[in-house]
C-alpha positions in Angstrom: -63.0 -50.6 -11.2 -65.2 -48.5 -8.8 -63.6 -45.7 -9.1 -63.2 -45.8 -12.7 -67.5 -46.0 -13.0 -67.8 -43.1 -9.9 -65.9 -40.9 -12.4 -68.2 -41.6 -15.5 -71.5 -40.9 -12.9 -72.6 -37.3 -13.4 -73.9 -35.4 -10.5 -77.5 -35.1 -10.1 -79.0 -31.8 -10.6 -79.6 -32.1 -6.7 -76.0 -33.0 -5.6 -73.0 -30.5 -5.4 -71.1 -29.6 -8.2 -67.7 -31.7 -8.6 -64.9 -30.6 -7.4 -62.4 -29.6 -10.3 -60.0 -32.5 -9.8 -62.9 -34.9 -10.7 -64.3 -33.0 -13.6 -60.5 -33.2 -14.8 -60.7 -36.7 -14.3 -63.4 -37.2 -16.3 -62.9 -35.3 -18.8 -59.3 -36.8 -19.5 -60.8 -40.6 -18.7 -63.4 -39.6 -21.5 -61.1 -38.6 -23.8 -58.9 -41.2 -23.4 -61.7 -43.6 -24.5 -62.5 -41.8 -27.4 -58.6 -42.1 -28.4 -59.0 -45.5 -27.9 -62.3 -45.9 -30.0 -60.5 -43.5 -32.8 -57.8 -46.4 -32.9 -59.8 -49.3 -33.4 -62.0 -46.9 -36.0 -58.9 -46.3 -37.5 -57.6 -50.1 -37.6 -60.8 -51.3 -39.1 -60.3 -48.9 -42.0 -56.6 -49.6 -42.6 -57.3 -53.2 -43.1 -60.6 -52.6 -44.7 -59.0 -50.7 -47.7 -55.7 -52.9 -47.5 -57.8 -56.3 -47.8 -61.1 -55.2 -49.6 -60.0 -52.1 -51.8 -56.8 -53.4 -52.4 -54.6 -50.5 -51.5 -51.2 -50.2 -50.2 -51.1 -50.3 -46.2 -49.9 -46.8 -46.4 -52.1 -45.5 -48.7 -55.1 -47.4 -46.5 -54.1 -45.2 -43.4 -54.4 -42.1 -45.3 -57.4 -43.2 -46.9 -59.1 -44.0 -43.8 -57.4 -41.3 -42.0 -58.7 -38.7 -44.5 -62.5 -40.3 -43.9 -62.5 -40.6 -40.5 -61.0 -36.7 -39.8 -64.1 -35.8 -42.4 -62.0 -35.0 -45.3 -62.9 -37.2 -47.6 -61.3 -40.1 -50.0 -58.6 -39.4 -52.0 -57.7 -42.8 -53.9 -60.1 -43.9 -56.8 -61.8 -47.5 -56.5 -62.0 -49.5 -58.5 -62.9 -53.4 -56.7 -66.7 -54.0 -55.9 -65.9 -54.9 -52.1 -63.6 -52.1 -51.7 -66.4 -49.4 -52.9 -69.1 -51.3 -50.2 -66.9 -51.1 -48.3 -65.5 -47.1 -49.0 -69.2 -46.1 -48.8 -69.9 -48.4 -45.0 -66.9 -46.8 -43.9 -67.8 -43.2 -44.5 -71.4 -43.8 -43.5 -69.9 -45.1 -40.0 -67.1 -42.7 -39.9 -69.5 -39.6 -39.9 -71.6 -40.9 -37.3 -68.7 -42.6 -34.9 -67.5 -38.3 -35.5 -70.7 -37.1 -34.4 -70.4 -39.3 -31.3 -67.2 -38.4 -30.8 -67.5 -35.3 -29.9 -70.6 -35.7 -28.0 -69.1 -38.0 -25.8 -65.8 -35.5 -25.3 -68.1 -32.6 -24.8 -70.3 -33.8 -22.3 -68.9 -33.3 -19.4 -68.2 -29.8 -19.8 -71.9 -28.9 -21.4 -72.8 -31.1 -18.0 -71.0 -28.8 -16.0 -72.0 -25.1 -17.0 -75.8 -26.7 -17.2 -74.9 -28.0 -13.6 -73.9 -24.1 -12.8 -76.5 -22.8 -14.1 -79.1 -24.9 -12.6 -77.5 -24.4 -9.1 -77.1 -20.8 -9.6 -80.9 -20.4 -10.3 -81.8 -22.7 -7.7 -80.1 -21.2 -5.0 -81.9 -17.4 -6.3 -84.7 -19.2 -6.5 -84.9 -20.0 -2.6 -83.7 -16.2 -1.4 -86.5 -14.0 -0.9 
């Protein structure tokens, strides 16, 4: 479990750059979470649409599938519920997209920044 949060810490602007097997790491542990967050994203749609909207459960994975990939909906609704619940569900679905791809591009906007910063530093010091 250590390891697992030493991976997530990013280097201060003082410390050494990580070597590339770590910023691998990270980058692959980061992404794997955002997988995971997709899924459950994903899962709450499905069964949003199948229960609230009243569609098929294959037409509620492409629904939500289309929203959360920012495409849009496809189906018409026609339930109260399953409208609220359309219009939640895009709301959260652009924003959770937004984060997204923050949280998958940190690390390498971290690591030129990083660069750059010790680059300048180290110029900086010679005369």
């Amino acid at each position: 479990m250590r390891r697992f949060f030493h991976l997530l810490r990013f280097e201060h602007r003082r410390e050494a750059l990580a070597p590339p097997r770590r910023f691998l790491q990270r980058l692959a542990l980061l992404w794997f979470l955002v997988a995971c967050a997709t899924g459950v994203v994903l899962g709450i749609g499905v069964c949003g649409y199948h229960w609230l909207a009243g569609l098929s459960w294959v037409d509620a994975l492409l629904e939500a599938a289309l929203l959360l990939g920012g495409m849009g909906p496809l189906h018409p609704l026609s339930s109260v519920p399953g409208k609220l619940f359309a219009a939640a569900y895009a709301l959260f679905c652009g924003l959770f997209f937004i984060a997204a791809v923050g949280v998958m591009l940190s690390p390498i906007v971290h690591r030129v920044m990083h660069r750059l910063h010790v680059e300048q530093s180290v110029s900086d010091t010679e005369p």
